[in-house]
N, C-alpha and C positions, 0 to 999 in steps of 0.2 A: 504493500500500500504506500510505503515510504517512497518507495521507488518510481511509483506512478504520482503522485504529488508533487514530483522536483524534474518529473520530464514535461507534467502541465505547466511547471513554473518556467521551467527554462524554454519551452513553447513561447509563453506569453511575452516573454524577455525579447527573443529573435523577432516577434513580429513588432511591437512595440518599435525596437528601433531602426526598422524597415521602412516605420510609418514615419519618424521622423527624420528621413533620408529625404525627402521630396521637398523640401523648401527652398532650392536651390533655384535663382533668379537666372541664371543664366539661358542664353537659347536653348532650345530642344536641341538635342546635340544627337547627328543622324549616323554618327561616327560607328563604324567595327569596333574599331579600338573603345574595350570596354572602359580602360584604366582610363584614358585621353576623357572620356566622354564624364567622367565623375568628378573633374577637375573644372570648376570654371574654367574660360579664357583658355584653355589646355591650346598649342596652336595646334594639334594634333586633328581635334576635334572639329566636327562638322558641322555649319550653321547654312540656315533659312532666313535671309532678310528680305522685308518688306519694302517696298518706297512707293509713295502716294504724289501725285498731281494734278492738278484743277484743268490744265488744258489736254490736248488731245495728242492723240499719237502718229505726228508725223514729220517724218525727219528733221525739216527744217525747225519748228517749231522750239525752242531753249529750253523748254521745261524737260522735254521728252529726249532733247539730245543728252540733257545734263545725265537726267536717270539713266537711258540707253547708255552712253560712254563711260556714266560709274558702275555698271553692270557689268560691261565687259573687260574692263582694268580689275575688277576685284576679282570677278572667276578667272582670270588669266593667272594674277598673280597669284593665286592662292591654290593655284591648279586643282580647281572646283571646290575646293572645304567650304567656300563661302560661297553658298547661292542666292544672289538678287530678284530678286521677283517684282516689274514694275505695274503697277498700277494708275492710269491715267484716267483723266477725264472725271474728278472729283469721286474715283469707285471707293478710295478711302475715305472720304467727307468734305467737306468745305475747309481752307486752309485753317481758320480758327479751328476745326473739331480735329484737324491732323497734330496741329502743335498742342492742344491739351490732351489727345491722344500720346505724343511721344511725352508729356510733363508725367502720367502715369504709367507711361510703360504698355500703355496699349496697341503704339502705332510703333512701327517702326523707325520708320524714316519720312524724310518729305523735301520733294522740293522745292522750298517756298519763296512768296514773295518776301521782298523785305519790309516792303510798307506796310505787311501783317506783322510783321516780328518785330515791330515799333508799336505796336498794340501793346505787348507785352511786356519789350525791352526798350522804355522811351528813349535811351540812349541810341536806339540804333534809328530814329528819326531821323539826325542830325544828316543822312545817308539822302534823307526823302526830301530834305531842303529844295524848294523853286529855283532851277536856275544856278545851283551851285558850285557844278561843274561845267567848265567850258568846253571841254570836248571827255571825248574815250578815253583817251590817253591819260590824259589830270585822274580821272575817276578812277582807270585801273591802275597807276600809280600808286595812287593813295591808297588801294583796297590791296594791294599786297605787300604795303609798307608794315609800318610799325603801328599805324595808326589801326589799317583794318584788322591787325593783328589783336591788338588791345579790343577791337570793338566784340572782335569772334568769343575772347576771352570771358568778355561782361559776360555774354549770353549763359554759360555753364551753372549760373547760379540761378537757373528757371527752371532747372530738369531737362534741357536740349541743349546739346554740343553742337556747335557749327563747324563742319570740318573743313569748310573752304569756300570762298563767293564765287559761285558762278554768275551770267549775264542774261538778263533780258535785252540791255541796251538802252537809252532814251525813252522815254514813255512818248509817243508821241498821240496826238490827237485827232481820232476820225469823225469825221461829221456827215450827219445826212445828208443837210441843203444848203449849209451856208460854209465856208473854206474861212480861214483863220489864220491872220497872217499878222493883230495887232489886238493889243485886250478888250479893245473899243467892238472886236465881232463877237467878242465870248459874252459879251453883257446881256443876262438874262436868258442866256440856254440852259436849257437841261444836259448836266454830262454825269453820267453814268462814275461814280468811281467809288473807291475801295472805303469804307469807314474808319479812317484813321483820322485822329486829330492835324496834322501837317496834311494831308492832301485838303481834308475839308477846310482850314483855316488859308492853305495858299486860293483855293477856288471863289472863297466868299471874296478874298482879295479881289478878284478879280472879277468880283461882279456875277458870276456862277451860280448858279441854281444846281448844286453838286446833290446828285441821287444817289447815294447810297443802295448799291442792291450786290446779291450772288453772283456770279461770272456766271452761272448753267443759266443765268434767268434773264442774261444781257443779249442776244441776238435775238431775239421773242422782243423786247422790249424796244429794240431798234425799229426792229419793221411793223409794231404798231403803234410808233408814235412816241411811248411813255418816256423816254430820253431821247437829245437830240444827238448826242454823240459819246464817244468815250477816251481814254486814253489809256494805250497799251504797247509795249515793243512794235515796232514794225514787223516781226517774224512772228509774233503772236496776233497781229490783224490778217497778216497773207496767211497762215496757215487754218486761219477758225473760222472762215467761213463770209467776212463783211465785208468782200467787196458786192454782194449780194445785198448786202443792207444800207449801205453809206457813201456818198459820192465822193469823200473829200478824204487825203490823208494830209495831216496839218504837220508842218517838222517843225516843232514849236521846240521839243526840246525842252519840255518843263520838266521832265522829272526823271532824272538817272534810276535804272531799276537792278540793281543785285538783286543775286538770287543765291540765298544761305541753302547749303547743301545741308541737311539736320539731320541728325540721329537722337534716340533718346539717351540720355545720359547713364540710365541703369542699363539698356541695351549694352551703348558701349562700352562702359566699366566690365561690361563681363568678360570681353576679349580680351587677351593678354597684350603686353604691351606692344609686341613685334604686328598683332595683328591690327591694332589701334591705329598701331604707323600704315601699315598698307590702308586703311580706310581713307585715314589723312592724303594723302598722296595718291589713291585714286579721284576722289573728292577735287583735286586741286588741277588735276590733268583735263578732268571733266570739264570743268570751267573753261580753262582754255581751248579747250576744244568749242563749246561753245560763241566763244567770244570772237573766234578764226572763224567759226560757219556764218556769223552775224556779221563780220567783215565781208566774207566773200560773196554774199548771197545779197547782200541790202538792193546793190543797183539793179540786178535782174528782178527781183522781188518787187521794187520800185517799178519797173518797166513792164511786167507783165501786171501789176496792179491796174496802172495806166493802159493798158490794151483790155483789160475786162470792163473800161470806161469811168475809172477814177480820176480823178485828176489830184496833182502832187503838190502841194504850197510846199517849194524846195527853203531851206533854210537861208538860201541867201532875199528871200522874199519876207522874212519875218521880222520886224522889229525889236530883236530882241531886248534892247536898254531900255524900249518902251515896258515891255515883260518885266522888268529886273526892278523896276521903278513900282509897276504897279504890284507887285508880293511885297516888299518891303517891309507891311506892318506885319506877315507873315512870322518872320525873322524874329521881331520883336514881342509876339505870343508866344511860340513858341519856344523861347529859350529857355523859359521856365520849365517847362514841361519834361526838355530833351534834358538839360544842362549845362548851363555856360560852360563849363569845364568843354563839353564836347563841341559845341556850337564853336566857341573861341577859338579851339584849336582848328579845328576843320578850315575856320574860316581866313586863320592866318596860311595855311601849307596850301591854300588857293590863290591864295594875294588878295582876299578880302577886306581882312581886317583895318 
């Protein structure tokens, strides 16, 4: 009897801490290797990542290159242990549900806007300033300096690590019926843009009737009316579909768009450090590749916009010191908000200041 009493006991012992084996945060690890697979971060071990995006999937299009180019640099280098799986066209959720998604540990990855991650991370506003940058070059400068390094940094204290900015490019602005080349045409349209405080406070600037609404619910919204126009990359208007909805592409050049590559911060901690680094550094290649497909494609992308019956306000048609003059009280609300610290500096390594 003794003997069966201490095989029950010792029974309940081995299951007991079988049950408390499972609490481990790490990916579902698809790995053979038993031993690799019980080890967080083991680099031995095998993982499943997720990446989510709001627009569509087609080559040209940044969101989809970025994901597609950080897909194939991590299974390459990793000689498949890390498999990416992307997800486009909002199938993961609205940018807001993706980045509270990666703050829990829900979503994976995401490739987002930045003027969402200014929602979150006021700091990273100073990014969505009117007019701040004078061309590509100043803005990719600054976003691989020390500057965009510090700003990737802020971010890890939200529960999302940014592993590297990718590119939208210029935001620029399409319109229905009326083409935009001075603030004096944007007075009293309806345009279509993203719910952040720096886009809404540059648009009132300007006289804007700024609509807040979802990306899935913006070409619906064009062709009946409810907003007059929008602003978005150039590679994100030729590739989703408005030259079907909107006659005008405006190179006004209000708003520089990075695009924070993100992961969630428990995600990543769970990889070891060697595999951290290849994230980092696919993350970073992605971008640029990006940034080289937005180079080479604009004038054709431009040209055949113009042959589906757009017409192009080219940026040497824009006033733009008329632009720079009317945001100005922009600058001055939101400093508060972002922080001098970050507004100041930005605006001296531009020649602002």
């Amino acid at each position: 009897m003794k003997r069966l009493l201490s095989l029950v006991a010792a029974t309940a012992m081995i299951l007991s801490l079988a049950a408390c084996g499972g609490g481990s945060s790490a990916p579902v690890s698809n790995s053979a290797d038993s031993s690799a697979a019980t080890q967080p971060g083991a680099s031995a071990a095998s993982y499943t990542l997720s990446i989510g995006y709001t627009t569509a999937s087609n080559d040209n299009d940044p969101y989809h290159l970025t994901a597609l180019k950080f897909k194939e640099i991590v299974e390459k280098k990793s000689e498949g242990r890390i498999t990416v799986n992307e997800y486009p066209s909002s199938q993961l959720g609205s940018e807001p549900e993706m980045w509270e998604g990666m703050q829990i540990g829900t979503c994976d990855m995401a490739v987002m806007t930045n003027a969402y991650v200014s929602s979150y991370v006021p700091a990273n506003g100073v990014l969505d300033l009117p007019f701040v940058f004078s061309d590509l070059e100043q803005a990719r400068s600054i976003l691989d300096g020390d500057f965009g390094k510090k700003l990737a940094n802020n971010m890890s204290s939200n529960g999302v690590t940014c592993l590297a900015f990718s590119e939208g490019g210029f935001r620029q602005l399409c319109t229905r019926s009326v083409g935009v080349s001075s603030p004096s045409d944007l007075s009293g349209l309806k345009i279509r843009c993203m719910e952040t405080k720096t886009y809404l406070s540059a648009y009132a600037a300007l006289g804007v009737n700024a609509t807040p609404m979802a990306w899935g619910e913006l070409l619906t919204a064009l062709q009946q009316g409810t907003v007059d126009g929008c602003d978005a990359p150039l590679s994100v208007l030729y590739t989703n579909g408005f030259p079907d909805v909107c006659k005008y592409i405006d190179n006004v050049n209000l708003f520089y768009s990075p695009l924070p590559v993100c992961i969630s911060t428990s995600v990543f901690e769970s990889f070891s450090a060697e595999d951290q680094q290849l994230l980092r550094d696919a993350a970073v290649e992605a971008g640029l590749a990006a940034r080289s497909n937005n180079d080479a494609t604009a004038e054709s992308m431009e040209a055949d916009l113009a042959s589906q019956g757009m017409t192009i306000i080219s940026e040497e048609e824009v006033d733009t010191e008329a632009f720079r003059t009317a945001v100005a009280p922009c600058y001055e609300e939101m400093e508060s908000y972002i922080g001098s610290e970050w507004v100041n500096e930005l605006k001296a390594l531009v020649g602002m200041a």
